[in-house]
Every structure is written in C-alpha cells, then in structure tokens.
RODO-2510 file (C-alpha; in nm, 4 decimals, decimal comma):
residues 411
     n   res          X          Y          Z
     1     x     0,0000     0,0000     0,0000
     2     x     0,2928     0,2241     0,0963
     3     x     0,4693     0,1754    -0,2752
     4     x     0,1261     0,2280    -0,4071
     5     x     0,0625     0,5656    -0,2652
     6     x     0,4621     0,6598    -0,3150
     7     x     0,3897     0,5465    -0,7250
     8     x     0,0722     0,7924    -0,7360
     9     x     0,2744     1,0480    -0,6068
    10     x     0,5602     1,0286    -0,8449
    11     x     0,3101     1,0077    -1,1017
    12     x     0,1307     1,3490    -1,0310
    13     x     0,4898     1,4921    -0,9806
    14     x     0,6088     1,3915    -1,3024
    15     x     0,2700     1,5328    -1,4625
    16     x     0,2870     1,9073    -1,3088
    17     x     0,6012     1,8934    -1,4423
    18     x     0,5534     1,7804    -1,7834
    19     x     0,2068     1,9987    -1,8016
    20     x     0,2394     2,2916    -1,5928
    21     x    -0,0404     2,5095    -1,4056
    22     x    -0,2190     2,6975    -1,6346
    23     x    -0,2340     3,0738    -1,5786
    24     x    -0,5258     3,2190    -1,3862
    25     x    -0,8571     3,2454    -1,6057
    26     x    -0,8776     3,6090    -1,5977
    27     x    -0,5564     3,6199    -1,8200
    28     x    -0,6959     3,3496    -2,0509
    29     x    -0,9733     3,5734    -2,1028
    30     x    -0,7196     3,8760    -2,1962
    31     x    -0,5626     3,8302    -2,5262
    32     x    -0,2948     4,0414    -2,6323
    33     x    -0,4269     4,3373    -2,8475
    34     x    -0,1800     4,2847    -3,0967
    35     x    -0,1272     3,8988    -3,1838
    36     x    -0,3986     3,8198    -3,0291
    37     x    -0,1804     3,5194    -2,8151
    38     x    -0,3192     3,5030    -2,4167
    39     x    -0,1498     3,7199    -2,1662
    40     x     0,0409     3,5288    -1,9195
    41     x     0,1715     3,8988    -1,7607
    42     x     0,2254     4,2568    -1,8347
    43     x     0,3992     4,2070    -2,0844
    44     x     0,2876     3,9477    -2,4147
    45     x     0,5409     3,6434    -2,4109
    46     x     0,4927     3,6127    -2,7903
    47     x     0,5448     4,0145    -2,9615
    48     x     0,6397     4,1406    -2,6071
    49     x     0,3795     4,4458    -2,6276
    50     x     0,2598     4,5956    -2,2964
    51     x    -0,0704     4,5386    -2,1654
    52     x    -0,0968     4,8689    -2,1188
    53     x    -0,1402     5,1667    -2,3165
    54     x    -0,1351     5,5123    -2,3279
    55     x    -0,5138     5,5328    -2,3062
    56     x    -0,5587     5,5012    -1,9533
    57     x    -0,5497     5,7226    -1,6071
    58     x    -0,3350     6,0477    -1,6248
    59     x    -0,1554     6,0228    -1,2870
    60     x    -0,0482     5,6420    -1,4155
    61     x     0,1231     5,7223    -1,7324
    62     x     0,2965     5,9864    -1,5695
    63     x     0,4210     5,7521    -1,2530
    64     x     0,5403     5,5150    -1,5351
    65     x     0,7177     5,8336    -1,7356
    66     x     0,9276     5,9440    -1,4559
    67     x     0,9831     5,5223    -1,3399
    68     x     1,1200     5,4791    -1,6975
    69     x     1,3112     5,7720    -1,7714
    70     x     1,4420     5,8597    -1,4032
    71     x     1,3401     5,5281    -1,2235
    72     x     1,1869     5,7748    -0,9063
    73     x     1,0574     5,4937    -0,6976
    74     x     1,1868     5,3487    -0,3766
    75     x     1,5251     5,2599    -0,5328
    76     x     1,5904     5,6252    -0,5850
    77     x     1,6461     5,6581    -0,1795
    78     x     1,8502     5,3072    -0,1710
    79     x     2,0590     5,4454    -0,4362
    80     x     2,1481     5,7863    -0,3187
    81     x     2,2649     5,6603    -0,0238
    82     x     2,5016     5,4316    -0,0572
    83     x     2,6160     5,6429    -0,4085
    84     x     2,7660     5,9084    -0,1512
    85     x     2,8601     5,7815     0,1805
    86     x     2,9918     5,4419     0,0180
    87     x     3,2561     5,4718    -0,2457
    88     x     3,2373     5,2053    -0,5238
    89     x     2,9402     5,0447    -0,3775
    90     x     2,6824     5,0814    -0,6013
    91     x     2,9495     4,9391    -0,8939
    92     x     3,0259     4,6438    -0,7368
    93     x     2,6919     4,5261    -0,6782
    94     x     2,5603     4,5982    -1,0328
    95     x     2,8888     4,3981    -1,1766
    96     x     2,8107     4,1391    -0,9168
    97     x     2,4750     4,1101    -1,0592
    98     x     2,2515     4,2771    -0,7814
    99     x     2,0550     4,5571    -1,0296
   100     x     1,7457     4,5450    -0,9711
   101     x     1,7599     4,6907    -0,6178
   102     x     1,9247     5,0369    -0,6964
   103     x     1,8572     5,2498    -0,9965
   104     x     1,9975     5,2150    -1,3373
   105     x     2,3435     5,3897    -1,3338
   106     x     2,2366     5,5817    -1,6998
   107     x     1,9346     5,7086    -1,5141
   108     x     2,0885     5,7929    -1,2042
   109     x     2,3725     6,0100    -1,4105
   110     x     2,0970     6,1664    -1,5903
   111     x     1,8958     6,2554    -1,3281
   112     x     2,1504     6,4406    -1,1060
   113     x     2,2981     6,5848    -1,3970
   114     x     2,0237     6,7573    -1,4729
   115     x     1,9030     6,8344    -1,1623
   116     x     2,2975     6,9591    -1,0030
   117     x     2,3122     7,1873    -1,3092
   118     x     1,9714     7,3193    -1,2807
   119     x     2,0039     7,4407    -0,8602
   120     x     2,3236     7,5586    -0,9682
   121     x     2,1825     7,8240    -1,2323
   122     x     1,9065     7,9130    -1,0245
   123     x     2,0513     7,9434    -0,6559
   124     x     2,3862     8,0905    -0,8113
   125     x     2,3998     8,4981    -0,9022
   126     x     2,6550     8,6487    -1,1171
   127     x     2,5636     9,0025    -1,1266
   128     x     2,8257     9,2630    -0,9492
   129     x     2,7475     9,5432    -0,7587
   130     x     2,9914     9,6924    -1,0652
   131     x     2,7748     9,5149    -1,3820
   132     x     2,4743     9,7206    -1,3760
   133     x     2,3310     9,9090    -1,7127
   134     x     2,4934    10,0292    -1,9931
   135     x     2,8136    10,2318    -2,0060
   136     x     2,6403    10,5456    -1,9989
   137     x     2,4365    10,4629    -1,6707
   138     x     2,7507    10,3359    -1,5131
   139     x     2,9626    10,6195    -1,5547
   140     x     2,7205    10,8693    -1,4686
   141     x     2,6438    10,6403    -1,1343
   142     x     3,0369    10,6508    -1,0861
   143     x     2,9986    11,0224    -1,1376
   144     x     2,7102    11,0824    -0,8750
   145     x     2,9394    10,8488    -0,6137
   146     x     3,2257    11,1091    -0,6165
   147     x     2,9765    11,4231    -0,6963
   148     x     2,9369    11,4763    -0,3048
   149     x     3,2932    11,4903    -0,2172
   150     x     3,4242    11,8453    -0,1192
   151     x     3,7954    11,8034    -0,1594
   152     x     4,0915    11,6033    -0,3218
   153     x     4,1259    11,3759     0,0207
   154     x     3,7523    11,2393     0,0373
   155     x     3,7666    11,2028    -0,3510
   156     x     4,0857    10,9773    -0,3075
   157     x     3,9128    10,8039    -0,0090
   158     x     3,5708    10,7000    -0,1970
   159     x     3,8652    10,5790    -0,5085
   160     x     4,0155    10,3830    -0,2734
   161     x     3,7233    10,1777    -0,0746
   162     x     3,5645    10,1001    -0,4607
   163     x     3,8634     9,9811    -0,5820
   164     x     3,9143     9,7848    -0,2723
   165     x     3,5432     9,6126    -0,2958
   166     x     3,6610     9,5484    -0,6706
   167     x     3,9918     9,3886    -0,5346
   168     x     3,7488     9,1540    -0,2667
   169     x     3,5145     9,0629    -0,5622
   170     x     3,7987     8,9630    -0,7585
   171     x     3,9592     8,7647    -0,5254
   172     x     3,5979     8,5779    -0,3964
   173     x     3,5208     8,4693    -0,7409
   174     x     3,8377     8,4439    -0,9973
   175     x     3,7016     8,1353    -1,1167
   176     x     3,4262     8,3025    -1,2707
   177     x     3,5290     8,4279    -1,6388
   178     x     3,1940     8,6814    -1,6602
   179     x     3,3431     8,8376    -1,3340
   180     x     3,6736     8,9009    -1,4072
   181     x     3,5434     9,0358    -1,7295
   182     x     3,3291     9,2643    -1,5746
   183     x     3,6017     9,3953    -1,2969
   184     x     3,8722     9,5743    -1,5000
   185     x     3,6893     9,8226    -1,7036
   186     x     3,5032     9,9115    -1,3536
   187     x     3,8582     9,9866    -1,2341
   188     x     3,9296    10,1814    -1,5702
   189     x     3,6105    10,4066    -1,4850
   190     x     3,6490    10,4272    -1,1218
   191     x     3,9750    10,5948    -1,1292
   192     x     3,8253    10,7837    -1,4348
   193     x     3,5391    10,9414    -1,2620
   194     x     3,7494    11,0139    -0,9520
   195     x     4,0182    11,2039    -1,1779
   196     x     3,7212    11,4078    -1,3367
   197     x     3,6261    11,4945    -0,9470
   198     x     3,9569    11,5507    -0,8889
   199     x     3,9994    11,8300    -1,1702
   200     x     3,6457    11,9930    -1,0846
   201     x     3,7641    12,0681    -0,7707
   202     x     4,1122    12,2044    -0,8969
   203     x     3,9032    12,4243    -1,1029
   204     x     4,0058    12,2615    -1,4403
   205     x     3,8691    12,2409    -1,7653
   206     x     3,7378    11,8126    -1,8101
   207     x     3,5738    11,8391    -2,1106
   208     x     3,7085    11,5955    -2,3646
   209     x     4,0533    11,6608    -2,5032
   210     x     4,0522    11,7606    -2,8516
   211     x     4,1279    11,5115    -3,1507
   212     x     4,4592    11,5044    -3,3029
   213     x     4,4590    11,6364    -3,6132
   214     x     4,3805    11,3178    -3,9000
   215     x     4,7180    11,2592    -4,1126
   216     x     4,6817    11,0842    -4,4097
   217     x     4,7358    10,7342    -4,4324
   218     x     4,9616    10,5240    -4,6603
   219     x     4,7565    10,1870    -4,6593
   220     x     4,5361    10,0676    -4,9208
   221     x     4,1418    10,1511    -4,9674
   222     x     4,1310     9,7476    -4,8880
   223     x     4,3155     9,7186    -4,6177
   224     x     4,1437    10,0235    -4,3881
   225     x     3,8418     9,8260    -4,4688
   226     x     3,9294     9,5297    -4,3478
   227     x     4,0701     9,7562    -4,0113
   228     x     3,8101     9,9263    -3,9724
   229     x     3,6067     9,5421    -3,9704
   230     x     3,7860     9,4230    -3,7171
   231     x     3,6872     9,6947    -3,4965
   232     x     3,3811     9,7082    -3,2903
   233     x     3,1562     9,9926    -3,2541
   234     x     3,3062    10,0765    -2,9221
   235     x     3,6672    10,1362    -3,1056
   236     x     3,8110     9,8681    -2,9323
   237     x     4,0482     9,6247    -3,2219
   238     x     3,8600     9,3147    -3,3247
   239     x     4,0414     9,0829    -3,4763
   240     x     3,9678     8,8181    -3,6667
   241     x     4,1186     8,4972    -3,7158
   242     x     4,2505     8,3720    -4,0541
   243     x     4,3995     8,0686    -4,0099
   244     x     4,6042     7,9764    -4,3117
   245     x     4,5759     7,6203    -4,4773
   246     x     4,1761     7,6351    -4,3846
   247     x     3,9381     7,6353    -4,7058
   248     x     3,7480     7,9403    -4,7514
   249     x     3,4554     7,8556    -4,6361
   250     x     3,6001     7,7443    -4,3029
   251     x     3,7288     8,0715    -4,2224
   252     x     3,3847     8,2546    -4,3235
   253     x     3,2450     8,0122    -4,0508
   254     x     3,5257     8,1090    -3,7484
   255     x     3,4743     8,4933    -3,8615
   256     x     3,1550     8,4637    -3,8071
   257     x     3,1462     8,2608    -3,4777
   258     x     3,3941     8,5006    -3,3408
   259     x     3,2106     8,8202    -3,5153
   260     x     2,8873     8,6570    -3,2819
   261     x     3,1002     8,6016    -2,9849
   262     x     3,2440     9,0098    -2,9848
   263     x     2,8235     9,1255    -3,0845
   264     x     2,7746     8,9424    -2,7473
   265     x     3,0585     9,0539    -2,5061
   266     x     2,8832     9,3949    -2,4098
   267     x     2,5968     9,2129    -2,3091
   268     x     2,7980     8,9432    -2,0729
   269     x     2,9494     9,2659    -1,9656
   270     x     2,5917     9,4424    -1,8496
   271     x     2,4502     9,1058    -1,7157
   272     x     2,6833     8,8231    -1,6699
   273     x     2,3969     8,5915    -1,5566
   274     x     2,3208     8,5723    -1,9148
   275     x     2,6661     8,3664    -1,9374
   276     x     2,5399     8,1684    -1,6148
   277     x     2,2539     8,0259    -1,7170
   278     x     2,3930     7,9759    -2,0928
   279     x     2,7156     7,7850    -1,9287
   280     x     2,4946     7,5889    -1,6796
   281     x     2,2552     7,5060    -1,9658
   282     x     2,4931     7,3678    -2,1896
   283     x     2,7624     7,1536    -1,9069
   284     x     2,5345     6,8222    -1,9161
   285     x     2,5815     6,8017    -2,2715
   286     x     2,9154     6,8754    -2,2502
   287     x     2,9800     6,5655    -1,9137
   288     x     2,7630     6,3633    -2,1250
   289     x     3,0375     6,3915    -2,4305
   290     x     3,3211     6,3151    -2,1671
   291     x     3,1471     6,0646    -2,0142
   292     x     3,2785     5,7275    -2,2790
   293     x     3,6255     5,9480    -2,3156
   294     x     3,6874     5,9214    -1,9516
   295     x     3,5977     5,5357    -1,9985
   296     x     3,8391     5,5663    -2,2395
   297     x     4,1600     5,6479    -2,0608
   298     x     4,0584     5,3702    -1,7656
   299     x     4,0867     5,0719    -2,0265
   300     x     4,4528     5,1260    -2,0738
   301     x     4,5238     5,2316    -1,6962
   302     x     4,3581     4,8693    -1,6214
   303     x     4,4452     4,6825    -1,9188
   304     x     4,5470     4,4166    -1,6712
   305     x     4,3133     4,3404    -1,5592
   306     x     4,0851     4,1758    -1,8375
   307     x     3,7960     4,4465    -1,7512
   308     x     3,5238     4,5345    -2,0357
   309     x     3,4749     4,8491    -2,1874
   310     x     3,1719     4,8572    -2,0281
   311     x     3,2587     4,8017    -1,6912
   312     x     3,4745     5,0996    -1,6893
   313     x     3,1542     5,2716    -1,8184
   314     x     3,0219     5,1692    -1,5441
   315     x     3,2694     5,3244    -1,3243
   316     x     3,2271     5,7018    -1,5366
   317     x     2,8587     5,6526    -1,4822
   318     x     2,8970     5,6130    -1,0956
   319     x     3,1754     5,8753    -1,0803
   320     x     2,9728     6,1425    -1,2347
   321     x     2,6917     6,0154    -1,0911
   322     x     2,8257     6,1341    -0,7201
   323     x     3,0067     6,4640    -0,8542
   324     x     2,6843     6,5351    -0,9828
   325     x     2,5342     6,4768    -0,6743
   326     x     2,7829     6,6646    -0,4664
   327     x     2,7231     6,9798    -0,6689
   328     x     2,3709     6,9973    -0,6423
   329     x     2,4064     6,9529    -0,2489
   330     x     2,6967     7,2206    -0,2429
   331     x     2,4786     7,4518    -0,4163
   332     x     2,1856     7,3859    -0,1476
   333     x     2,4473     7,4364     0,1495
   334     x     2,5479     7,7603    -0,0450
   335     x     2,1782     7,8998    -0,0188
   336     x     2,1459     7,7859     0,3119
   337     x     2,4510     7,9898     0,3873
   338     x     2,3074     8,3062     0,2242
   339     x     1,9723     8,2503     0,4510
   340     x     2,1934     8,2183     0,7455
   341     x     2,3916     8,5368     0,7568
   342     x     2,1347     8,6839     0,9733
   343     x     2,0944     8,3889     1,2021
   344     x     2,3120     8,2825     1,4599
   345     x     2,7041     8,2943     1,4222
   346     x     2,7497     7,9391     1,5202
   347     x     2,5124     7,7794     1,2259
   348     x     2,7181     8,0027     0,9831
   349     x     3,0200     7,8042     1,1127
   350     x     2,8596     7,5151     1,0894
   351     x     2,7590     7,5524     0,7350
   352     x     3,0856     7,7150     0,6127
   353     x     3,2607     7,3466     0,7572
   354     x     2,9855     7,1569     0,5756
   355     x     3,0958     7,3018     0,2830
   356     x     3,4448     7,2453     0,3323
   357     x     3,4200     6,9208     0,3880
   358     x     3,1895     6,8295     0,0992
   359     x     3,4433     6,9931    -0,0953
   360     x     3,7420     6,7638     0,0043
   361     x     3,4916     6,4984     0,0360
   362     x     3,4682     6,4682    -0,3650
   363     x     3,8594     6,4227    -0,4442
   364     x     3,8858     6,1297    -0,1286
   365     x     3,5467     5,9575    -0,2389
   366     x     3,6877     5,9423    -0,6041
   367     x     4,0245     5,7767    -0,4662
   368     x     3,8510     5,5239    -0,2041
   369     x     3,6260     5,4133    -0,5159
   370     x     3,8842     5,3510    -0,8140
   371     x     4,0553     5,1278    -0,4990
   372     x     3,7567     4,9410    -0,4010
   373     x     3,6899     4,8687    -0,7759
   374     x     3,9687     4,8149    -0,9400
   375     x     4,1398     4,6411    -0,5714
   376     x     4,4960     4,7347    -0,6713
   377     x     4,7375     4,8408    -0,3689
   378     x     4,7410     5,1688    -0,2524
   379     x     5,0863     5,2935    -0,4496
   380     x     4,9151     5,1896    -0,7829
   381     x     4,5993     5,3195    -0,6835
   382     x     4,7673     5,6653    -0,6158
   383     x     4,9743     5,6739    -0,9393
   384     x     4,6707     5,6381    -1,1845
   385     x     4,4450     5,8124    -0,9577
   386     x     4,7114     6,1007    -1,0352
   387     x     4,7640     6,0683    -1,3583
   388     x     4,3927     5,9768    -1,4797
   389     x     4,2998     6,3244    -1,2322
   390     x     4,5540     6,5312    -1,4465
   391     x     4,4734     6,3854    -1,8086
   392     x     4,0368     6,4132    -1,6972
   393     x     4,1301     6,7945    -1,5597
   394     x     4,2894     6,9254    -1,8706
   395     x     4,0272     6,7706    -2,1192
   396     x     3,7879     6,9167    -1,8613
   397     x     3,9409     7,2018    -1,9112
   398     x     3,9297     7,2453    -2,2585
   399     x     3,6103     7,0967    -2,2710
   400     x     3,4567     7,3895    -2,0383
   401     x     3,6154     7,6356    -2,2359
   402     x     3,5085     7,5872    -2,5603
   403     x     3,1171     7,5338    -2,3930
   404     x     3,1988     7,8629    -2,2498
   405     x     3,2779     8,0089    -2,5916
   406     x     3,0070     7,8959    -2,7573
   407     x     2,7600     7,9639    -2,4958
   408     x     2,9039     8,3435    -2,5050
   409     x     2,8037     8,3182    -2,9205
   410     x     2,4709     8,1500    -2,8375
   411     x     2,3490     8,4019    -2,6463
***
C-alpha cells in the first residue's frame, strides 16, 4: 500500500512537471491586443507588447514616465545613499549582478545631472554690484558716487574703498570668467570718474581733449576696410582669425562665430547671468560627451586586468553620478549659507565646515572608489588616480572652455 501511494505520487509529480499550471482564467480571457496570443503577464510572451497603453489614467502614465526615464521609486532613496557615503558600492553590486535593487546607473547620471546643473543656475547669481546698465548709466552712477565729495582727500578716499570692494570681488570669485570680465573696465572708470572729481575741484577744464589732427594714411582703400572690420563699434580692435591652410569657407564660418562672440561681449558685460545660465545650460551636454572618453583612458590604466569596456563605463557613470550629486548639495548648502547670515554665528560656522568638507569629500570619495573597484594596492591606486585626475582635468578644461565660448556666441 505504501509503494502504491509513493507510485501515485511520483506520477502526479512527473505530470505538473511535464504539463504545468495553467495561468489564472482572468488572463486566458485577456488576449494580447496585438497577436492576439493570451497574456500570461504585463507584458505578451509572444510580440512582447505591454498590456498597457497610453489610453488610460493620467496620474499612471505619468508615474510610469518618470519610473522609466528617471526610475523615481523606492530605489531612488537606496541608491542615493550608498552612491555618496559608500565609495564604489553601487558598482560592485551591479557587476556582481545585484541591479534590480538600486537604480539604473544611466538614469541615475541623468537625473543628477540635470538636476545639479539646474540648482546651480538658479541658486547661483553672477551680477556685481559693478555690472549694472549700460556704459552710460555706469559712468554717470560713478559720477554721482564722487559728486558729493568736497575736496581732493575724500575724492581719493571714496577711489580707494571702490577699488578695494573690486579687489574683494575679484579675489571671492576668480574662477568666474563673466566676473573678471566685468572687474577691469570698472577699475578703468572708477579711477576715471574720480580724476574728473579731482579736476572739478582744482578748477580745471574736463571736457574731452581735442582730436589730433587726422594725417593721411599710406595703406590701401582694402586694407582700412578690413581695419576698420575688425573693430567694434566701441573702437576697441577686433580681430579676426585667418587661419592659413583652412578652405574658404572654413574661415567665413570662425569669422563669423567670433564676429557673434564680440556682438555678445557687451551684453555678458551688463549682465553676466546671461553667461550663467547659458554655461549651466549647456555643461550636461558637454559631461555627457566626456562621459565614454573618460571610460576611455581607464581601459589602458587597467588593461590588466581583463575588464570590459563597459565596466569601466560603469565606473564614469557612478563617478559622475556622485560629482553630480555633490554639486547639487553644495549649491543647497550655499543657499542655506546666504539665509543664514542673519541667524546665529554658530550655524554660519557650521555651514561654512559643511561646505568644506563636501568639498574635500569629492577628491577622497573618487580615490577610495577607483581602490575598491579596481582592488589594486594603494601605491598603484595613487599613481593612476594622479595621472587619470591630471589627463580628466585638462580635457575638462578644454572641454569647459570651448562650452563657455560657444555659450558666449549663443546668447
């Protein structure tokens, strides 16, 4: 009786596995809408169509939208995490195999991209207390700063706190090309306004000084046409380049970039957030370009060891992924600073050290990954840490200026 019962049993065994459960009836009743085969699933196992359409509840094909293109579920918070208190981390587990916990590292890159670059350009102002109107208005404000001084001394002592102020801009933000820009011709008109004080109060004449007298000139028709060109309207020379070798057509196209570029100075000039928000629009692009280049110079760092392209992709993804992620919570520390100054000393402190160690946070986090990924000793580590840091900077570099160039013709 007991080999009986044991026989029935192997028999029922061996037929669920040679004819398997059928799916529920509800999906037998569902066939797929384009091949017409049952549905087994969201998706159809035969033309792999979604059940579902477009045709359907608003607030559903939007929480699909942002799963598919930024993945912002739950994983969002188990990626973020662990992406910047745990160097490497989240590239080990998705080359070990363990994906489907942490958001896609193409999506995560995206997503803080966009998103770092974006609170920069709007929390960020580049506008001086020196970059206001046109060159008219600013000369007759610089005029009506010195009008109320009454003698040489208090006309020299006004000079000397702007140009001071200029001197503490300059020094706060020399990494910022429309600032600098902006600073010396302020300078120029400073100590221009405070000479034309200066002689009012001697009693001298400041009316413009007369013209020299014109003497003929020995150059061709052609070429004073081609000089007077390559000047702008504001008399300052303009020249443009002519490189020679380059077709024709070639050069038409970097006159006219540069002709663009020179048409768009005086506005930087007047309102250097124009440049901001041009720059900051255009730097995704410009990581996304870098992004397989810097993938690039790993595979011969690590040749070695017998990684994939696409594992050192990996590696960019995560990398940017974090700086990406740093920026966009240096620039929230940075407005939390500016709310701050009127609050207690001690939470200024506390922010300013935040932000200081944020900012040496990035270089160490970059170091502690390429060693936990790559698991090399520490002297090799160091030496193409070092040398992939200095070859990435100067194509960073380059890259930044030339999106800063033709951000600056964009405009």
């Amino acid at each position: 009786m007991h080999q009986d019962n044991s026989a029935v049993a192997e028999r029922e065994s061996t037929s669920q596995a040679v004819h398997p459960v059928p799916p529920p009836a509800e999906l037998l009743r569902t066939p797929c809408a384009n091949c017409g085969e049952p549905l087994q699933g969201r998706f159809c196992h035969a033309c792999g169509q979604s059940r579902d359409g477009m045709i359907r509840r608003f607030s559903n094909v939007l929480s699909d939208f942002l799963n598919t293109v930024f993945a912002l579920d739950s994983r969002l918070v188990r990626s973020l995490v662990p992406l910047y208190f745990r160097p490497g981390f989240l590239t080990a587990e998705y080359v070990a195999g363990r994906r489907i916990r942490y958001v896609g590292p193409v999506q995560l890159f995206v997503f803080l991209c966009i998103t770092a670059f974006f609170a920069l350009q709007v929390s960020s102002d580049w506008e001086t207390p020196f970059a206001m109107g046109k060159d008219g208005e600013r000369i007759a404000a610089f005029d009506a700063n010195f009008a109320s001084a009454e003698s040489i001394e208090e006309v020299e002592r006004i000079r000397d706190q702007a140009l001071a102020g200029i001197q503490e801009l300059d020094q706060q933000g020399t990494d910022l090309p429309a600032i600098r820009v902006s600073i010396e011709p302020m300078e120029k008109e400073i100590k221009a306004a405070a000479g034309r004080r200066i002689a009012e109060l001697r009693g001298e004449d400041v009316r413009e000084p007369p013209q020299q007298e014109t003497i003929p000139s020995t150059v061709p028709e052609a070429d004073q046409q081609t000089a007077a060109e390559s000047e702008g309207e504001d008399g300052q020379s303009f020249n443009l380049i002519d490189v020679e070798g380059l077709p024709s057509p070639v050069n038409h196209w970097i006159d006219r970039y540069e002709q663009k570029i020179h048409e768009n100075f005086k506005r930087v000039q007047e309102d250097p957030n124009l440049f901001k928000d041009a720059l900051f629009g255009a730097l995704p692009s410009t990581l996304f370009v870098l992004l397989p280049i810097f993938a690039l110079i790993l595979k011969p760092l690590y040749f070695f060891r017998k990684r994939m392209y696409m594992e050192h992709l990996i590696v960019a993804l995560h990398s940017h992924a974090f700086l990406s992620l740093s920026l966009l919570l240096l620039a929230l520390v940075s407005v939390a600073q500016s709310v701050a100054t009127t609050g207690p000393s001690w939470i200024q402190s506390l922010l300013d050290y935040t932000w200081l160690a944020m900012l040496w946070w990035m270089p160490v986090y970059l170091l502690l990954m390429q060693k936990r990924v790559y698991g090399q000793g520490w002297a090799m580590t160091l030496a193409k840490y070092s040398l992939l840091g200095a070859v990435y900077f100067v194509l960073l570099v380059l890259a930044t200026t030339f999106t800063a160039i033709r951000s600056v013709a964009n405009l």
